[in-house]
N, C-alpha and C positions, 0 to 999 in steps of 0.2 A: 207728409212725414219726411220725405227726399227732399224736398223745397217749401221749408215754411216761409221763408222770408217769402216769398209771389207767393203763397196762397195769401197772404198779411194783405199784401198788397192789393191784392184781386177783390179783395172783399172790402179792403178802403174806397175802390174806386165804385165797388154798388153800392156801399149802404150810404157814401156822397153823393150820389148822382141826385139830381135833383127832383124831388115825388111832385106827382099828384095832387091837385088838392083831397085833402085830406077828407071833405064833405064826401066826394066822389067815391074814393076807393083809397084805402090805408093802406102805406108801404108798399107803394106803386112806382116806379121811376116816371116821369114824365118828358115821352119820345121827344115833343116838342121844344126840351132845353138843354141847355148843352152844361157838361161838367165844369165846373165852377161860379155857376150862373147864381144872381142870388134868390134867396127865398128857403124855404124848406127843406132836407137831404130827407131821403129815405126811412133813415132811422128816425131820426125827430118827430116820425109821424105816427111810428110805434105807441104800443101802449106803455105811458107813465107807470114806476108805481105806486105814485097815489093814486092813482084810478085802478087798482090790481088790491091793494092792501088794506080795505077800509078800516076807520077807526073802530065798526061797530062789529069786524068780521063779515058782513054779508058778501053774498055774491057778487063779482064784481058789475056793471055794466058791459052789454054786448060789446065784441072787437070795433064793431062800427059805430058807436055810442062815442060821443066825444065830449060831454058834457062835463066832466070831472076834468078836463085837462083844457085851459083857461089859453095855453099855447098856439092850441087848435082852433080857438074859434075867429073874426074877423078884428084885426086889430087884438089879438091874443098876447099875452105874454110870458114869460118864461118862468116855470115853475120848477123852483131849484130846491133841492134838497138839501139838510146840513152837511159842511165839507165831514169827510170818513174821519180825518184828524179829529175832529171834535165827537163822533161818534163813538171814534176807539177811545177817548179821553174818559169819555160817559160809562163805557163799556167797565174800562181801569177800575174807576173809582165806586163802582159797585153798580148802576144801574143796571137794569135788564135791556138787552136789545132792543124791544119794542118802545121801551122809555129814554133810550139816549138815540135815536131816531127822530124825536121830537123837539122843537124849539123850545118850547116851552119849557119842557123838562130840562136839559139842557141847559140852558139859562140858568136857572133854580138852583141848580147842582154844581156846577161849574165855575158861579157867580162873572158869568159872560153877560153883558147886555143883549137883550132882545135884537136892537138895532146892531150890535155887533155879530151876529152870528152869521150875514149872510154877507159882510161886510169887502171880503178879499173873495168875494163870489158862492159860489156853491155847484153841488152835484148834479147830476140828470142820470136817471137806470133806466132804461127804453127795453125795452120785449119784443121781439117780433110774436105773429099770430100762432105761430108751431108750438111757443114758449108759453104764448097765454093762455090757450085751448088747454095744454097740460096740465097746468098748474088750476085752472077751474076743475078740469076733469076730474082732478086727484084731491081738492078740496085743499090744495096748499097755502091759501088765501087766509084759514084761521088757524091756530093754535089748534083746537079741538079736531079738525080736520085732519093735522100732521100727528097729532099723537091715535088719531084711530086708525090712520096708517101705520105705525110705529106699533101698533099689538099686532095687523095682519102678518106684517115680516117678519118679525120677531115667531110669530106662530106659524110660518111657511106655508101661510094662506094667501099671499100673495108675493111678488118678484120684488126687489129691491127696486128703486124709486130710480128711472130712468128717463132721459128726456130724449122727445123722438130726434133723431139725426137730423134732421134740417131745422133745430133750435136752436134762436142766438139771441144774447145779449150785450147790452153795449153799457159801458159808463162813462157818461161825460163829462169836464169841471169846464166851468167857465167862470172867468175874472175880470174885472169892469176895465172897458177901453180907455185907456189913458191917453189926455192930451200927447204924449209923448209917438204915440205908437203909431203906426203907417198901418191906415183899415183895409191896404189890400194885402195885408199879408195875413190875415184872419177871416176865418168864415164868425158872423156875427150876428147877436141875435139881442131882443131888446127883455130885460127883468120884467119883473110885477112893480119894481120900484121906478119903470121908463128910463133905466139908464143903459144904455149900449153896453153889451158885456162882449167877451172874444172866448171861443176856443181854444182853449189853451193846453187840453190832451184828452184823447181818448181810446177809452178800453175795448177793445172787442172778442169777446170768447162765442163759440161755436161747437155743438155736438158733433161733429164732424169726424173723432175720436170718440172711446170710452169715455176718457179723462178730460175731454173738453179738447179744445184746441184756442192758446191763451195769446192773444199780443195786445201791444200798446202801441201808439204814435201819440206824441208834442210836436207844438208850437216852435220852431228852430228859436224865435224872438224869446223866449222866455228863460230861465234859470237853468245851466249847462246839468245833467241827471249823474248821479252819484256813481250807475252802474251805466257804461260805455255801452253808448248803441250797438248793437250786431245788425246788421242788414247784408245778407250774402247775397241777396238780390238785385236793390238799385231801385230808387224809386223810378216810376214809369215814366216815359215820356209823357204821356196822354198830361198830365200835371201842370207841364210846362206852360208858364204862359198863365197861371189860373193862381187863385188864393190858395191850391191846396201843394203849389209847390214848395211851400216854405213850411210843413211840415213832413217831420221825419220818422219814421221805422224806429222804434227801442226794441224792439227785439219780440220774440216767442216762445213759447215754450208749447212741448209736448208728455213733458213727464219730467218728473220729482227731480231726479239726479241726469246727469250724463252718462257717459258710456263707462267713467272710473268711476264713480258711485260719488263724484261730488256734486251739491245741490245746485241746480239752477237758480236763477234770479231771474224777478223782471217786474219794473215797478217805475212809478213817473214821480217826480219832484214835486206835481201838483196834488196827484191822488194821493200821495203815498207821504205827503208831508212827513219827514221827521222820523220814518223810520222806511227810507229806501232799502238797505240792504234785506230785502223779502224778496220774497215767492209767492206772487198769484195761487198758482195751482196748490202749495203748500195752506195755506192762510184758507183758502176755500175749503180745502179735503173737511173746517172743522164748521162746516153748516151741516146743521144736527138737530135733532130730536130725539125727547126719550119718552118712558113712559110717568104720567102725568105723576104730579106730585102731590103731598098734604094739600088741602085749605088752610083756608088760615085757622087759628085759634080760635077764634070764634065761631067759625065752620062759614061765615058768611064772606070771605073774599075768595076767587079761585088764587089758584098759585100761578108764579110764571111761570114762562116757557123750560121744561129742563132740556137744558143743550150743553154739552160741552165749550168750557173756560178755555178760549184761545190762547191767551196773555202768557211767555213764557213755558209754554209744552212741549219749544222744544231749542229751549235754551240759548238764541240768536243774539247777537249783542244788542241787539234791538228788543226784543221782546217779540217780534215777529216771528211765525213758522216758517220754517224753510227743512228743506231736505223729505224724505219719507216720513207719513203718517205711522204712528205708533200704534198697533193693533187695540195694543192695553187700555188705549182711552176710546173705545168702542165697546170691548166685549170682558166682563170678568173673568178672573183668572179660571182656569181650566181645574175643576174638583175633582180630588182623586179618585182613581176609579172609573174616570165619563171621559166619554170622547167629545162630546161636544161643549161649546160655550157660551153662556147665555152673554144677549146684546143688550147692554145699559145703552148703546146709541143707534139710530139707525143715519146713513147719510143721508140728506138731501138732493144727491146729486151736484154737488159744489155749489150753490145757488143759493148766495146771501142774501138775494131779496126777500124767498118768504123765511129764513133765520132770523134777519135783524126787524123785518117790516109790517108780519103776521101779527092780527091783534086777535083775541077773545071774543066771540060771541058776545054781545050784548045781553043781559040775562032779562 
């Protein structure tokens, strides 16, 4: 909290350092390579989450189970997610979460080509094991799961939805290497499509706090960022001399606003296409769950997910959240008479993977 820029930094240099094979032991460093070496980081060796989130809702497979993540296996390749732009696009224009997550749908809605959607790259969300074990634990994997949590808390039959203190997540973008680009100034990694992609920014948050603990680092080579790095730190020496010196610190965050009650920012030019002026922690506070909705009219389709509508809640010239979460979009208004207030939402603990990535039970 006194020095977020080195913690930023401290935990760029483990979750790079170079793992393990992944057959052996997940999210391992491996003593025998030195920082910048190539091959595999740390993180990369995390659990994906398409291997976290199935289409059918089932359990996921074991931490050591590598078979749903095509990265992992020999001569693997890189399984990218749709970039967040085109998800939030989805999100806009009416789909549900779990539907603008997918290409397919995407596409359909969007009137994007297939072959375009992964075209300027795409996403990677990595979990470590503290992150995975929870989220199995707590059944946050399907819809039906988070909403039979969502009556215990509501009922103060169980705590609000907490991740243990040594859980992290990471979000990655990656953009295909251009003839133009110098390959030692990227850590690199090869698509599903066989074409060499670059790292081009990544997100790292951390329980480490309540509220998470939020940064980002980009590619120095890449599109200058809207919101002016802070780094009160300095990147480390250990760097120098390696691929990971030519990226940079954008900054952190530990809470909503500053010391004068204005919002922080912090956001990347890659993840955050097109609508930079946000807030991480802001944008997060609205991964949510409620309690379940109608069927359909027929009685025969379930409903989607009810979560709270991000878009505009809190008025940004983007349309993005920033500043303090607004009670009123959690808990309805206070009746007169009653001290207490019933909860139309419960959080999720800031954690947009099982918001946007949770599917239904199979029936």
């Amino acid at each position: 909290m006194t020095n977020p820029s080195k913690h930023a930094w401290d935990l760029f240099l483990a979750l790079n350092y170079p793992a393990k094979n992944p057959a052996v032991e997940r999210g391992v460093p491996d003593p025998q390579k030195a920082l910048g070496d190539d091959g595999l980081t740390v993180w990369e060796t995390w659990k994906h989450g398409e291997e976290v989130f199935l289409a059918n809702g089932a359990p996921p497979p074991k931490w050591e189970d590598m078979s749903l993540d095509p990265s992992l296996v020999p001569n693997g390749k890189k399984l990218f997610e749709i970039p967040k732009t085109l998800v939030l696009e989805g999100v806009r224009s009416g789909m549900s979460p779990d539907q603008a997550v997918r290409a397919d749908q995407v596409s359909k809605v969007l009137k994007v080509a297939p072959d375009g959607i992964f075209r300027r790259g795409g996403g990677e969300t990595r979990m470590n094991r503290s992150t995975f074990d929870f989220i199995v634990e707590k059944e946050l994997y399907n819809i039906e799961g988070q909403e039979a949590l969502y009556a215990k808390i509501v009922s103060r039959t169980e705590q609000a939805v907490s991740f243990p203190v040594d859980s992290i997540e990471v979000k990655a973008m990656w953009t295909p290497l251009e003839p133009s680009d110098d390959r030692s100034h990227f850590h690199l990694s090869v698509g599903a499509d066989a074409k060499s992609y670059k790292l081009v920014a990544l997100h790292i948050i951390t329980k480490d706090v309540p509220n998470w603990f939020w940064t980002s680092f980009r590619q120095t080579d890449g599109p200058e960022p809207e919101i002016p790095s802070v780094d009160t730190y300095g990147q480390p020496g250990l760097l120098q001399g390696t691929k990971w010196q030519f990226y940079e610190l954008s900054g952190t965050q530990t809470d909503f606003t500053d010391g004068m009650g204005r919002p922080t920012y912090l956001s990347d030019p890659h993840v955050e296409e097109g609508f930079q002026n946000s807030s991480c922690i802001s944008c997060h506070a609205l991964s949510t769950i409620g309690r379940k909705g109608p069927k359909g009219a027929d009685g025969s389709s379930e409903p989607e997910a009810n979560r709270i509508a991000f878009f505009n809640v809190m008025g940004s010239p983007t349309g993005a959240p920033v500043g303090v979460p607004n009670p009123g979009w959690f808990f309805e208004p206070v009746r007169f008479g009653q001290d207490v207030q019933d909860q139309d939402y419960i959080q999720l603990d800031f954690l947009f993977s099982p918001a946007f990535r949770a599917n239904r039970k199979s029936p």
